[in-house]
C-alpha positions as a Python dict, from the first residue, in 0.01 Angstrom:
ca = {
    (1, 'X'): (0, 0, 0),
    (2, 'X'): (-140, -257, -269),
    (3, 'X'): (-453, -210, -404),
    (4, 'X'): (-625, -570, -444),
    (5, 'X'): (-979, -484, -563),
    (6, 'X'): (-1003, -409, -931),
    (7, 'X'): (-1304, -350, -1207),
    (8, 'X'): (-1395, -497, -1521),
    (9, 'X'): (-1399, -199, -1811),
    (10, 'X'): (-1679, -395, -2007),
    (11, 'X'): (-1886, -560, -1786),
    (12, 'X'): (-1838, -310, -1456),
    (13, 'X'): (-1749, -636, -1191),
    (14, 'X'): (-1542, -578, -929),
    (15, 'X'): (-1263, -897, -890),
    (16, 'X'): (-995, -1004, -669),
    (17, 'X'): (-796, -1129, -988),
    (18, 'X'): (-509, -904, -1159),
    (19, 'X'): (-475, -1008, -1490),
    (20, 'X'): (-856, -1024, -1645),
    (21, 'X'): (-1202, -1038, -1594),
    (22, 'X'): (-1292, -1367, -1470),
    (23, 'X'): (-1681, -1316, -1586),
    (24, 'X'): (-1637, -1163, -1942),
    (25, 'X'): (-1273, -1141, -1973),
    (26, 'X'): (-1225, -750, -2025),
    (27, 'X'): (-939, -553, -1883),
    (28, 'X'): (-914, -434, -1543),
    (29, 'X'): (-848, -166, -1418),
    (30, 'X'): (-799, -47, -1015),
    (31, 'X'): (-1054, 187, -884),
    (32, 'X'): (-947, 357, -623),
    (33, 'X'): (-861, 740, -610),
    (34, 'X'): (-516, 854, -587),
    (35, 'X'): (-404, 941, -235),
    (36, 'X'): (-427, 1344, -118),
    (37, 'X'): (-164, 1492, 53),
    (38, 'X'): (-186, 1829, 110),
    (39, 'X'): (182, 1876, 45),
    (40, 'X'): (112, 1827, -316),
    (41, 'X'): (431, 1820, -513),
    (42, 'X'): (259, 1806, -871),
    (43, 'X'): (-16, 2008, -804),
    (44, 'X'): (168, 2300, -1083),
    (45, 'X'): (181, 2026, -1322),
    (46, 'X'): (-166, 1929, -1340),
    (47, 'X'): (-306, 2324, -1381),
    (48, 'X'): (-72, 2386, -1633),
    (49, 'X'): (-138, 2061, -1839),
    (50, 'X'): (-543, 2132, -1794),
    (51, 'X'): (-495, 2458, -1931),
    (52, 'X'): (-287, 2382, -2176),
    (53, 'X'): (-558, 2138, -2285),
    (54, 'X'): (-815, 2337, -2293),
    (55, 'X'): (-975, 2119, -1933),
    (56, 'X'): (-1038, 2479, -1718),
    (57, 'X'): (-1092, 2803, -1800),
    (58, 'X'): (-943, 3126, -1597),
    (59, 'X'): (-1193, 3372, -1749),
    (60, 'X'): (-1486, 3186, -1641),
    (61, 'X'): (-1669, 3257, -1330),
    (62, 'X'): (-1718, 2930, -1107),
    (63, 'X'): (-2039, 2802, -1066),
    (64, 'X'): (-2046, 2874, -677),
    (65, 'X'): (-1961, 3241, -772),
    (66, 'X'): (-2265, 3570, -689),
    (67, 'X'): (-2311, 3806, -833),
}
């Protein structure tokens, strides 16, 4: 499926156009959320690279957690 709605990065329009902003000419960018899919192929990937960055930490409690 094409995405056909995109946003402005400087001015924070939302366009029809793929190429630039028509109203302030700043890059666009398309705003829509990555599809889910519960069979998540990738889903190793991401944890590892987020820890490996430093994004999540294993030793902290979440914020949902009681003591």
């Amino acid at each position: 499926m094409k995405w056909l709605m995109r946003k402005c990065i400087k001015c924070g329009k939302y366009t029809l156009a793929r190429d630039k902003c028509p109203f302030c000419g700043g890059k666009l960018y398309v705003p829509h959320p990555p599809r889910f899919s519960p069979e998540d192929k990738y889903v190793s990937l991401r944890v590892r690279m987020k820890l490996e960055n430093k994004l999540i930490d294993l030793d902290e409690k979440p914020f949902y957690f009681i003591d």
